[in-house]
N, C-alpha and C positions, 0 to 999 in steps of 0.2 A: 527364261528359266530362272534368273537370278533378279533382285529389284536393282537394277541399274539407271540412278536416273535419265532422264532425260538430255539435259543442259549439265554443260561441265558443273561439279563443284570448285568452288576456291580452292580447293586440294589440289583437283585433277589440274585446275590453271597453271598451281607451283609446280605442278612434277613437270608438264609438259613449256614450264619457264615463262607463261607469260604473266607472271606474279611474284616479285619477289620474295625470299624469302633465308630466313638463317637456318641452313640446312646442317646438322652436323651428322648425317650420316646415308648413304642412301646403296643400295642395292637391286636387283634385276627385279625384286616383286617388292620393296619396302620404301619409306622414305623416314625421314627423321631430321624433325624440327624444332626449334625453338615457337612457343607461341608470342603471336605478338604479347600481350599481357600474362604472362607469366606469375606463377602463384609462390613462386619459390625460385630462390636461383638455382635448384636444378629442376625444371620442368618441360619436358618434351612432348612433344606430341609424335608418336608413331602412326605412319598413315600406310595403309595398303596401296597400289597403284592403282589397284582395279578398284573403280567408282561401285562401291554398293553401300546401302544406306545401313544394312547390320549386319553385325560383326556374324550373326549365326548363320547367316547365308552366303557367305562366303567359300568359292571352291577347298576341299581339305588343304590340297595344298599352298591358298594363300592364306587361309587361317594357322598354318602350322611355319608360316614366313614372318606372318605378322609376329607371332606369340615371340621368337627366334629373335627378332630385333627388339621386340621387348626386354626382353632378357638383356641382351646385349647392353642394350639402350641403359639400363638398371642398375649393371653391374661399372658404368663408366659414370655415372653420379655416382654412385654408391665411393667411389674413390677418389673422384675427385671433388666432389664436395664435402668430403668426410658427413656425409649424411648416418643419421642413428637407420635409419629405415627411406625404402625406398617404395611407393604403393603406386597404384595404380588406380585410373575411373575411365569406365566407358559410359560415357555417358548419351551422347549422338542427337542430342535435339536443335544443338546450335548448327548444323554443316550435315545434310545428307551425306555423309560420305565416313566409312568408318576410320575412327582414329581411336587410340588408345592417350591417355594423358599418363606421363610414367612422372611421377613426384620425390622428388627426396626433401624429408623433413626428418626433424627431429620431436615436435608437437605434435600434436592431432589438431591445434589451431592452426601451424603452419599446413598441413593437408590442406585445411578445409580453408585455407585462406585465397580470397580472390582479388585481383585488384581493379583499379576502375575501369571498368570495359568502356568508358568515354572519355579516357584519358588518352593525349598522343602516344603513341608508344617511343620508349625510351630508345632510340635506335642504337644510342654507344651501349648503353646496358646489354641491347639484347645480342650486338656484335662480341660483346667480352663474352659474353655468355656461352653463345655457339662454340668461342674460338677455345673455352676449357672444357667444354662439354665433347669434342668433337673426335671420333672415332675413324 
């Protein structure tokens, strides 16, 4: 009924632990992470538990869980990083599996800013990060 893929994603790995990962928030249908390469320091990725590759095929009530930590997710940047604005992109081409990227900047370059995705990831950066970010 739903596109479920086949093979875990790297998501489904982190929820069910066999992937690490900087979690700063997680719930019975939600999780919430720090991404390895982060576009801002306040940048999370909201991820559903249930593995489906778009956000629009999602049962209502885990698109109405998802949206819910969004929020959540939004308003604990939004104060802890004294962010001007907090946005958000679904974007889904990197990871079959739907995630929301929730952004606090103050630019529209800080938005749209990305950083080396073949860089090691900073693991103290992304530790500090979680542990202000963390709900």
């Amino acid at each position: 009924m739903y596109n479920v893929a086949m093979e875990d994603s790297v998501f489904t790995k982190i929820i069910k632990g066999q992937l690490p990962s900087y979690k700063v928030y997680e719930d019975e249908k939600t999780i919430a992470i720090i991404p390895l390469h982060p576009s801002s320091k306040g940048h999370v990725l909201v991820i559903p538990k249930l593995q489906i590759d778009n956000f629009y095929d999602l049962p209502d009530d885990e698109y109405a869980a998802l949206w819910s930590t969004v929020k959540k997710v939004s308003k604990k940047i939004k104060t802890a990083i004294n962010a001007n604005r907090v946005g958000i992109k679904v974007i889904g081409l990197d990871v079959p599996h739907v995630h929301v990227h929730v952004i606090g900047f103050d630019t529209l370059a800080e938005f749209n800013y990305q950083e080396d995705l073949l860089s090691a990831p900073n693991q103290d950066k992304l530790q500090a990060m979680a542990e202000l970010l963390k709900i």
